[in-house]
C-alpha positions in Angstrom: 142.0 50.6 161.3 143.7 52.4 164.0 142.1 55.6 163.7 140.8 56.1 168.2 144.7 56.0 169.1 146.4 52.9 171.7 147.0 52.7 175.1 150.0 54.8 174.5 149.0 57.4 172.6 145.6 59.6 172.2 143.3 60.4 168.8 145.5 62.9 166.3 143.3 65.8 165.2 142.7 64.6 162.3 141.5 60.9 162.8 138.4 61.9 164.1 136.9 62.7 160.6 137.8 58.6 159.7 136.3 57.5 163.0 132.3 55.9 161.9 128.6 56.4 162.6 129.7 52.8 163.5 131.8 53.6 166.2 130.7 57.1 167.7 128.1 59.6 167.3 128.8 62.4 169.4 130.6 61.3 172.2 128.5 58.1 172.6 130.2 54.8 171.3 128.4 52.8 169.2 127.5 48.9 169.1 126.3 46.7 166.3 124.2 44.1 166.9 121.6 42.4 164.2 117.8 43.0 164.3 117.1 39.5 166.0 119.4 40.3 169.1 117.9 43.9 169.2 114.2 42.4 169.1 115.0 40.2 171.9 116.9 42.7 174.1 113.7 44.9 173.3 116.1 47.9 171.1 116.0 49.2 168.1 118.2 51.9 166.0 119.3 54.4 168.0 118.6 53.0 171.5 121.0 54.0 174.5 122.0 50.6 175.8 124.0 49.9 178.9 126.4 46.5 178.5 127.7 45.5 181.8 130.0 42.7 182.6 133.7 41.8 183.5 133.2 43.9 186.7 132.4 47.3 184.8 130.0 49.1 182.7 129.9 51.1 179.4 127.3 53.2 177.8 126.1 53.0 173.8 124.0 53.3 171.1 122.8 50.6 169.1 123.0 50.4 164.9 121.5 47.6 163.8 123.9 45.9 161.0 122.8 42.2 159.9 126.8 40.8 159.7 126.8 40.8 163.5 125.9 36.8 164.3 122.6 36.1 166.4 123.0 36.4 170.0 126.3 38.8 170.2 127.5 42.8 170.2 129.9 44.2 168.6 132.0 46.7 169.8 134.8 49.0 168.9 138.0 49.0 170.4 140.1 52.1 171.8 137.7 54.5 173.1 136.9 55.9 176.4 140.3 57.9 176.9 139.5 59.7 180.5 142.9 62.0 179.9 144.4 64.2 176.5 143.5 66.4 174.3 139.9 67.6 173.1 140.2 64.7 170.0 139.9 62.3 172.7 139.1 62.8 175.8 135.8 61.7 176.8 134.9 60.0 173.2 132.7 56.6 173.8 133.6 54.0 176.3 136.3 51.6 177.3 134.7 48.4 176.2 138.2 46.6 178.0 136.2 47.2 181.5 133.4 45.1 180.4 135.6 41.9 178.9 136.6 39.1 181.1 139.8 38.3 180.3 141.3 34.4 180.6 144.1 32.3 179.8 143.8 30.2 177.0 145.0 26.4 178.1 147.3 25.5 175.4 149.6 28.7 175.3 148.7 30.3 178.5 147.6 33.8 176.5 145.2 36.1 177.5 142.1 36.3 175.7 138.8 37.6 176.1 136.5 36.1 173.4 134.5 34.3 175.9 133.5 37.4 177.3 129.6 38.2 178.2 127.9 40.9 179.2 124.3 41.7 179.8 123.0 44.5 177.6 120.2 46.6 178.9 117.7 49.5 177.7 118.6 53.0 178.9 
């Protein structure tokens, strides 16, 4: 599902009619997280949220979707492109600034799956 471009190359014109209310309404990314997490974080559908961690901040709105486990945010990948074209420039966040990123002991990879942030009401 590479329809928000790579680090190498921006949104085409025409992906942004594949790209979710999932992922981006407007220009504001979008997170999923289930109704449990959003009754404890004090959000509900819609809500601008701010996750911060990893050293950096990003901005969001929340959708509730029950697949997302208890306790976690989900959050698309390859948005918040601060140079291109109108396609992308300025579309959601770069949710890389908020992930700490570590190297796994046995192979010495990065990964980032341990990663926390704090998620607060806007």
């Amino acid at each position: 599902m590479l329809t928000v471009g790579t680090d190498r190359q921006a949104t085409t014109p025409n992906a942004p009619c594949v790209i979710s209310n999932n992922q981006l309404i407007g220009d504001m990314m979008v997170v999923m997280m289930n109704s449990a997490t959003a009754r404890k974080l004090g959000v509900g559908q819609g809500s601008k949220v701010k996750l911060a961690g990893g050293g950096g901040e990003a901005k969001a709105l929340v959708h509730i979707y029950e697949g997302v486990v208890p306790g976690a945010v989900s959050a698309p990948l390859g948005m918040g492109h601060t140079v291109g074209d109108e396609f992308s420039k300025g579309k959601g966040d770069n949710v890389y600034k908020i992930l700490t990123v570590t190297s796994e002991a046995a192979t010495g990879a990065s990964v980032w799956n341990g990663s926390t942030v704090n998620v607060t009401k806007m």
